[in-house]
Structures are given as C-alpha cells and as structure tokens.
C-alpha positions in Angstrom: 90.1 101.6 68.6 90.0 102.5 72.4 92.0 105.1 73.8 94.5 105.2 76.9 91.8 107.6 78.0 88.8 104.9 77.8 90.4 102.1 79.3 89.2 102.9 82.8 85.8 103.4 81.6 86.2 100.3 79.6 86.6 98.3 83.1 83.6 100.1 84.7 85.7 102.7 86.7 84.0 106.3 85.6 84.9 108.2 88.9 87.0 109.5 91.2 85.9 110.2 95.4 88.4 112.1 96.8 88.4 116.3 96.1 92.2 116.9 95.9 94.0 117.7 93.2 95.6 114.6 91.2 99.5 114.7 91.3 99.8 112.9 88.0 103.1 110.9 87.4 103.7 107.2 86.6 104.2 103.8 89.2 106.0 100.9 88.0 108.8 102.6 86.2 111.4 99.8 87.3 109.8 96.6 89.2 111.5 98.4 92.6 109.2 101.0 92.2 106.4 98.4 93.3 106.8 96.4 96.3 104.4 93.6 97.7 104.7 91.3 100.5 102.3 89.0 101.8 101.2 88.8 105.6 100.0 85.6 106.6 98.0 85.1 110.2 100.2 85.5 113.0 101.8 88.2 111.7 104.5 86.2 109.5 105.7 89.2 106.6 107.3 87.3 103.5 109.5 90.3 102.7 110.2 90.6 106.6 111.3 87.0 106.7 113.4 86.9 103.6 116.7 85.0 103.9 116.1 84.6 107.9 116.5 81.4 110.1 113.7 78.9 108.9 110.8 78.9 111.6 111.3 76.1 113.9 108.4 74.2 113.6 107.9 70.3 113.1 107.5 68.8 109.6 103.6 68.5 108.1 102.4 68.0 104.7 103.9 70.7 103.1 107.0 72.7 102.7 106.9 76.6 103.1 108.9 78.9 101.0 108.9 82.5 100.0 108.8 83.6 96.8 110.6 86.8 95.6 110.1 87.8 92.1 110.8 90.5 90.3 109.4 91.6 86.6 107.7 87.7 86.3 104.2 86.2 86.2 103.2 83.9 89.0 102.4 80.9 87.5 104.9 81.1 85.5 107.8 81.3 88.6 105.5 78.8 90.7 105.7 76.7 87.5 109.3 76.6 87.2 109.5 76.2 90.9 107.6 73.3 91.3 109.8 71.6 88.7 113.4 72.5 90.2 112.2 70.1 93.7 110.4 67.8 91.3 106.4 68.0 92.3 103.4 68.7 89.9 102.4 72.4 89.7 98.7 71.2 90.5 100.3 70.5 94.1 101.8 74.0 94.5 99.6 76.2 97.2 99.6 79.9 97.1 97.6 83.0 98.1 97.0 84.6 95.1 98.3 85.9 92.0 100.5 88.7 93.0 101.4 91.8 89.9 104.0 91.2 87.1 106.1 94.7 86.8 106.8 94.6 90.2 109.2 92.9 93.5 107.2 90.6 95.1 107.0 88.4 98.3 104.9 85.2 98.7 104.4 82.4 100.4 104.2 79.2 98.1 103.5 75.8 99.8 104.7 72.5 98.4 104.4 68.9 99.7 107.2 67.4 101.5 109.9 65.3 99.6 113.8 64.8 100.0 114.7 67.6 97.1 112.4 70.2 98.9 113.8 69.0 102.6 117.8 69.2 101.6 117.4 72.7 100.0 116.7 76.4 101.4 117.4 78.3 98.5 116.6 78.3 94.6 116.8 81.0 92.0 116.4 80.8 88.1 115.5 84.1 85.7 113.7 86.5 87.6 112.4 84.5 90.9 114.1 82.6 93.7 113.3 81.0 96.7 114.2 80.9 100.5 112.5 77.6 102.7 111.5 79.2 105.6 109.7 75.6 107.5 106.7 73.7 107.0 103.0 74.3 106.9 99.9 72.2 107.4 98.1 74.1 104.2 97.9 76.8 102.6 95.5 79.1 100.9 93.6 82.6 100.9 92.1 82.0 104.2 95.5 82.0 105.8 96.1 85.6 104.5 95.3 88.7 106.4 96.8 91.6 104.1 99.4 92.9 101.5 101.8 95.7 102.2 103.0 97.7 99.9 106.1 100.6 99.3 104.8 102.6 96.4 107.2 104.9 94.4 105.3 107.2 91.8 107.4 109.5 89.7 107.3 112.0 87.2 104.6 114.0 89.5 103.6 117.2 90.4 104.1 117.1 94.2 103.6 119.8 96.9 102.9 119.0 101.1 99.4 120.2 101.4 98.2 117.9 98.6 99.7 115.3 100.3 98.3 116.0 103.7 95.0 116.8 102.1 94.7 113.3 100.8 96.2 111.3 103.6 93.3 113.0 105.9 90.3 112.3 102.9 91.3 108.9 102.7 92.0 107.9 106.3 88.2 109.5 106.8 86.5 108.3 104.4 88.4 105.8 102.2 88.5 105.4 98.1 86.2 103.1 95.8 86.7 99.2 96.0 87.3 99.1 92.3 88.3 95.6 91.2 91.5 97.0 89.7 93.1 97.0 86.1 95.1 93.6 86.6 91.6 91.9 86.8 90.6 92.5 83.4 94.1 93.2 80.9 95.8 96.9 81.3 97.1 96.3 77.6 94.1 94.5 76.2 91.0 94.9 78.3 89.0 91.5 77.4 89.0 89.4 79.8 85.1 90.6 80.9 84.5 91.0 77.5 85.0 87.2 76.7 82.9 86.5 80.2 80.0 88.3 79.2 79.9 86.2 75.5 80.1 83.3 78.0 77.4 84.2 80.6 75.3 84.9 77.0 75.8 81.7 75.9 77.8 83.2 72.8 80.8 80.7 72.4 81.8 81.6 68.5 81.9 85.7 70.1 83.9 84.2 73.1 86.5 82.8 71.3 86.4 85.5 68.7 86.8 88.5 71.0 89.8 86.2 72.6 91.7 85.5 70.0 91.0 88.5 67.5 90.0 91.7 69.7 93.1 94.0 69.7 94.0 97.3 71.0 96.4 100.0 69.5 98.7 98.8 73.0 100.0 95.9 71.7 103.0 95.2 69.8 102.6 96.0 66.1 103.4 91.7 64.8 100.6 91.1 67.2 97.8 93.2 66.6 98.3 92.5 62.8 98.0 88.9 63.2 94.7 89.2 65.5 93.6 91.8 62.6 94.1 89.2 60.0 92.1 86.5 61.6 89.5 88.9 62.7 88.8 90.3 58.9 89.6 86.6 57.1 89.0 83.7 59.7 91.9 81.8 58.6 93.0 79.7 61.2 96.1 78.4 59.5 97.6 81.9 59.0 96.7 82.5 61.7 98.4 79.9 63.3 101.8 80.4 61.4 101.6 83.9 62.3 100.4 84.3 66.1 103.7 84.3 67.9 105.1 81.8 70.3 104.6 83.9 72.8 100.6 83.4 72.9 100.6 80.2 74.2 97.0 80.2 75.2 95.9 81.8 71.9 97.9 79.2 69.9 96.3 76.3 71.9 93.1 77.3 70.9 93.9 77.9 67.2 95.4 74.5 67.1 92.2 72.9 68.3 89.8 74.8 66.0 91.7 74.1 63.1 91.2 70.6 63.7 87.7 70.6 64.7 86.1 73.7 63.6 83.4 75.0 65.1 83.3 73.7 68.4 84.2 76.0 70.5 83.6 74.7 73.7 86.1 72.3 73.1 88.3 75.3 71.9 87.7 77.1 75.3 88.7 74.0 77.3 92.1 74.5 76.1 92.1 76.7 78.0 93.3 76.6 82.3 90.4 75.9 84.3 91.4 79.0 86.5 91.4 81.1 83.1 87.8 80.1 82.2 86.6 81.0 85.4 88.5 83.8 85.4 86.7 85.4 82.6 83.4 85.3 84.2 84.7 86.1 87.7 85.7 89.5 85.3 82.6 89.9 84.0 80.5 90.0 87.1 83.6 92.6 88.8 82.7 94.7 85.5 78.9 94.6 87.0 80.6 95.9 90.3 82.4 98.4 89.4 79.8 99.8 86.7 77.7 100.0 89.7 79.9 101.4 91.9 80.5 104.2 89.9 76.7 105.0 89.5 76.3 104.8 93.2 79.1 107.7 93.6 77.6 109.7 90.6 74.1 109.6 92.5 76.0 110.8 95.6 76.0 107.9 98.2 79.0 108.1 100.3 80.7 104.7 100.9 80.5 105.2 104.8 77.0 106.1 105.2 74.4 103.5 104.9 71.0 103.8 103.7 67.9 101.8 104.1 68.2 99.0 102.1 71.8 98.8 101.5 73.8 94.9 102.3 76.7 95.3 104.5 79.1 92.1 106.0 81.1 92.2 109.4 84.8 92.5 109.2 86.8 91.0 111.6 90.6 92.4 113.1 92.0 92.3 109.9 89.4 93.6 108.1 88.1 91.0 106.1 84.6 90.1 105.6 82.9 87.2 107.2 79.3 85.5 107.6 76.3 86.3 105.3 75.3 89.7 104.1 72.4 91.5 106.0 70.2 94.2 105.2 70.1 97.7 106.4 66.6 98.9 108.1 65.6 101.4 109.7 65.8 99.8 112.8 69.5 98.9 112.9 70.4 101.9 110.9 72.1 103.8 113.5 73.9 100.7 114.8 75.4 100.0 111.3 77.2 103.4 111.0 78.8 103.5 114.0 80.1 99.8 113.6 81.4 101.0 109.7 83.0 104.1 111.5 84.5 101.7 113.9 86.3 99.9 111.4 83.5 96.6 112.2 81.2 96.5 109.4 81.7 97.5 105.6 79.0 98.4 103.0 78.6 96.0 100.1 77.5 95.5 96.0 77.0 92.2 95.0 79.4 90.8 92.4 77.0 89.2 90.6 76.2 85.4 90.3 73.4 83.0 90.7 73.1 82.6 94.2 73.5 86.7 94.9 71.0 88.7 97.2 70.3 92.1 95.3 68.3 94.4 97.5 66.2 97.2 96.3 68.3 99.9 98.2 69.9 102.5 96.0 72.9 100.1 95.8 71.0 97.4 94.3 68.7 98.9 92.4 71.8 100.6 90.8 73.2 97.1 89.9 69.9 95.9 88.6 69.7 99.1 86.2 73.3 97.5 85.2 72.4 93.7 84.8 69.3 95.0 82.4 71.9 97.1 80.2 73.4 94.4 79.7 70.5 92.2 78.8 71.8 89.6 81.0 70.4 88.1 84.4 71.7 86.1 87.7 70.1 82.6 85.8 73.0 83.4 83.1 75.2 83.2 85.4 74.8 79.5 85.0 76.7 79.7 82.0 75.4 76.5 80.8 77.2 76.0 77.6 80.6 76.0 79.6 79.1 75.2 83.2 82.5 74.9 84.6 83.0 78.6 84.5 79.6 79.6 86.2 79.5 81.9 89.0 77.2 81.9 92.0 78.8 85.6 93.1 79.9 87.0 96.2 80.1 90.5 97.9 82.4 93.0 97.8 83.1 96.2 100.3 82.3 99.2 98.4 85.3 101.3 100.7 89.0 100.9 100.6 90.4 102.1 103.7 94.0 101.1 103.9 95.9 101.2 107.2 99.1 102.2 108.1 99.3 105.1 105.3 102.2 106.7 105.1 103.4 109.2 102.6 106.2 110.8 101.8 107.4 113.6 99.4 110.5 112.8 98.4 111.7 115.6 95.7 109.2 117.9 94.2 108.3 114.9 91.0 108.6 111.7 93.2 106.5 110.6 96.4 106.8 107.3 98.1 103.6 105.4 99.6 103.5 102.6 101.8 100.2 100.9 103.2 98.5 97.8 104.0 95.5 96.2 102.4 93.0 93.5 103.1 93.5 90.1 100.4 91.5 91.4 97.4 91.9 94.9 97.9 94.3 96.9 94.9 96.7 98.8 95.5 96.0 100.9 91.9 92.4 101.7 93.3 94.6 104.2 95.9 96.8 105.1 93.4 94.2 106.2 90.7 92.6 109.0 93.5 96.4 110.4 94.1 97.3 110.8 90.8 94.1 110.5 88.7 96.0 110.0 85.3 93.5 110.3 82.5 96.0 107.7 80.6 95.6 104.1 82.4 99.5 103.1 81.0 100.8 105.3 83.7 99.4 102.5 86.4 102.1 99.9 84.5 104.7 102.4 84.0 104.0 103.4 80.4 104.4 106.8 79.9 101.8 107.2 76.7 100.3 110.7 77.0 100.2 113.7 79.4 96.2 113.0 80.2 
C-alpha cells in the first residue's frame, strides 16, 4: 500500500532544484495558514476588495461577486451560491478551482436577475459573498495571477537558509510541477483512472475509481472499497460506501442496474471530472518528464537546441504557438527567458502536441513509450468526450513579489504571486522538502 513517502513519486515529482537545506514543517495547519486571492486584469485583488464600495460600473450580463471561503470545496460553495439568488449552477462563471483547507478569494460571475441586483451580501457554512458590480464575462482569460500569504510551522528555521533560498529562487526559479491538488493528496488516482481511459480500459477505469484505496483514508472507507475490490458486489457495496461519496455512489447505482457498461457508468460522472482525469494523466507525463530533464542536468533557464519555448506577456502568462530552439536564435532565446519574456516548455501531452527531439522531448517520448501509450490514445475513443489534444506548460516557476519572513525559530511566513496555473506547493516543496506529502495539507504523519 503506498507510503506518505511515495506519494510525490506517485504524481511524477522525483526531484528537488534548489541546493539549500529543507526547513521541514507543515502548511495548512488551520485554513488561515493558507491564503489565496485572485487578481483579475486591471489589477482588481478579491481579498483587496473584500467588503469595499461596489465598483461603479453600468449593469451587463452578469453580476460580479467575491467569494470568500474558508475550509470548503468550490463547487460545492458556488453550488450553494447559485441557489441562494436562484440561477442554475451551469450559469455560474469562475476562474478556477481554488484549494479546500485554506481562506480563499474569488471572483464568481452570475447573470443578472432581481434576487442578485437587491443583495450585496450572502453567507451560509463556510463561504459568503460580497457583490462588488457587474461584469461582461468571466473566465480564466480575465485572470493574471494568485497571491498568496503562506504560514508553515513546525520548522526548523534560521536567516541564512532563508536568504539562501529567496536568492536561488529569484535566480533561477523551482520546477512547474502540476501540484498534488491535481491528482488527490489522500488518494492519488485521478491519473491513474486517465491512463485506463487513454488505454481504452473502461472496466480498470471504473475499478481503480471506485476500489483503489490508500492507508490515508478513513478506516469505514477503505474497508468498503477493499470489499468491492476482493468480491465485486455492487449491492454491498452500495449499502456500505458512505453518503459522503457521492460520485462513487452514482456510479455504483448505475452498474448495478446495468452491469457492465461502463461507459455509461463513467458518464455519471461531471463532464469537468471525466476530463479531469485525462487532463491528470497527461500532467503525470509532464511532470515524469520534468523530473528526468533535471536528473540529466538541464537547467530550467538555459535553453538547448531543440527545446519549445512560448512568449510570456506582462503578467507572465504564455501566449501564441510554441517555437523551436535553433542554433540560430539560441542566443536571443536566453536573454528574452532571463528577461522574464520567454519561458521554456514540455508538452502536456495530447493529440495535437508538437514533441521535439531536443533533450526535453526526447525525455517525454522515453515517458509516453513506458507507458505503452501514444498522442493517437489521446483520442480516448471509448469516452471521446474526455480526449485531450494537450497544451504546453513552462518548465520554471519564478514567483514575484517573494517575501519571506522568519517569524520565531519553527514558523516562517511567505507571501508571493503566481501566474493562473502555477502552485503554490511546487514552492513550498523546495523550502521544506518534506519526505511525507501530508505535511503539504496539514497532516502531520511522520518526521520524513
């Protein structure tokens, strides 16, 4: 059964980058400990504008509100949110998913009707809501970073490890990992159900969803996902899954009245969810790759011949098509990724990706042929609804605005902004570089 110790592994992340010393110590202790607010383009901060005068501008399609919630999923607040002024959740607009154990401040767009225009404010268990005007749409386009105020405790902190990271990472940045959230901290299978998909393994998909368990979870769980894993009884299963897994009971339900297809089973499922667990999959590829890349030695701000990089504009986000480093624009491309203009990329792998045969890429073709698996599978014909045609991700983090502060001699506070996409544990990991992946939710499981 895996190990706090081979969760990271588990996701594809096998290295650290930066020399110094890891401080150890645990984030997420109490959801204050984590704090997130969204910046949207023109500089409008969600935490900054948090129960301030509404922005005086006309009325458009939709409403604009900030969402602050604390220890809650998204959905799940956006849900109950779209219920309390009375519009389908299918309407709500938002950003992104923002982290559970944590304080967090969105922006969440809904349209225009008389309950949303006579209200500012809403609250219910663990979220509320301030209106703060009206927007014309809303979506991840309109958002240009996350800040965070990071509290880690429980560490072993002294000045000149401090100062030595602040200067590797403002030099030379950390690893892009796609982070923990992205594939289960608790129960790392979200990729694993992708790559059954991509395979065109439906029975394994559904399988590894509903019966694949880890030594994490509560103790009434992982005995019912045991049972149906060694017996295949669906009804016990079903009396014995708890309420709380609503997906897992939807798709019980469904297979126990038409076994065997599990297609069907699947589509039980959110649309967002199924895609979700191929979108994991191909950031498994990523970060697999990544970490063979930094094993080899290639630095994530020098370019080599061969190598895709993208252009980054003010806010450092990517934009336009990949291109291909030569020898010809070789030069050129390191001082525009020293410049903060250009960034280094791996594919995330779909159909439609460009894999190069520079180091990078042959590194991520050595992946995709462990896995047996190609950029055709990415089709995922048996659930085609789910398939992927891929993007590109920066291989550096470079956050901005880094500050950090020791605050006793076991507790140090961080705050930083990072591009959309970007995770805030992929810093965290090279500071503290806990052998036990719980200490990134607060969980204090070993000493590793």
């Amino acid at each position: 059964m895996l190990g706090c110790g081979e969760i990271e592994p588990a996701m594809g992340i096998e290295v650290y980058y930066t020399p110094t010393r890891g401080v150890g110590g645990i984030i997420k202790s109490q959801p204050e400990d984590f704090i997130l607010s969204e910046i949207l383009e023109g500089g409008l901060d969600a935490q900054a504008l948090w129960r301030r005068e509404t922005i005086p501008i006309e009325p458009t399609r939709y409403t604009l509100w900030i969402l602050k919630k604390r220890n809650r999923e998204t959905f799940s607040a956006v849900a109950e949110l779209a219920k309390t002024l009375e519009t389908r959740l299918l309407k709500a607009r938002i950003c992104g998913i923002k982290d559970r154990r944590a304080v967090t401040y969105q922006f969440v767009a809904l349209p225009l009707t008389k309950i949303s225009s006579d209200g500012d404010y809403y609250a219910q268990r663990g979220w509320e809501v301030w209106r703060v005007g009206y927007i014309d749409e809303l979506n991840s386009s309109r958002l240009v970073a996350n800040r965070f105020e990071i509290i880690v405790r429980g560490a072993s902190v002294d000045c000149s490890t401090i100062g030595d990271f602040r200067e590797a990472v403002q030099s030379s940045g950390v690893p892009n990992f796609y982070g923990h959230q992205r594939f289960g901290l608790l129960r790392p299978i979200t990729h694993l159900v992708g790559r059954c998909i991509v395979k065109g393994d439906l029975k394994a998909a559904v399988e590894t969803f509903l019966g694949y368990s880890t030594q994490f979870e509560p103790e009434h769980i992982l005995d019912a996902r045991r049972a149906l894993a060694e017996t295949g009884d669906i009804a016990y299963a079903i009396k014995h899954f708890p309420r709380s897994l609503t997906y897992e009971r939807r798709v019980l339900r469904y297979l126990n009245h038409r076994p065997g297809d599990y297609a069907g089973a699947l589509r039980r499922l959110p649309l967002r969810i199924r895609r979700l667990f191929v979108d994991a999959y191909s950031s498994y590829l990523f970060n697999r790759a990544l970490s063979i890349t930094i094993r080899d030695g290639l630095r994530l701000d020098e370019p080599v011949t061969g190598d895709l990089f993208v252009r980054l504009d003010r806010h450092q986000r990517p934009y336009g098509r990949p291109l291909q480093v030569t020898s010809w624009n070789l030069e050129e491309v390191s001082l525009r990724i020293s410049r903060g203009e250009a960034a280094l990329v791996i594919p995330r792998p779909g159909t439609h990706s460009w894999i190069t045969s520079g180091p990078r890429g042959r590194a991520l073709k050595n992946v995709l042929e462990y896995e047996g698996v190609s950029l055709r599978d990415f089709r995922a014909r048996p659930l085609p609804e789910a398939s992927s045609t891929g993007t590109y991700r920066p291989v550096m983090l470079k956050p901005s605005k880094l500050e950090i502060e020791k605050l006793n001699d076991s507790t140090v506070r961080l705050s930083f902004t990072l591009p959309p996409a970007h995770y805030a544990t992929s810093l965290l990991r090279e500071l503290m570089k806990r052998g036990c992946a719980l200490s990134y939710m607060g969980i204090e499981h070993c000493y590793a």
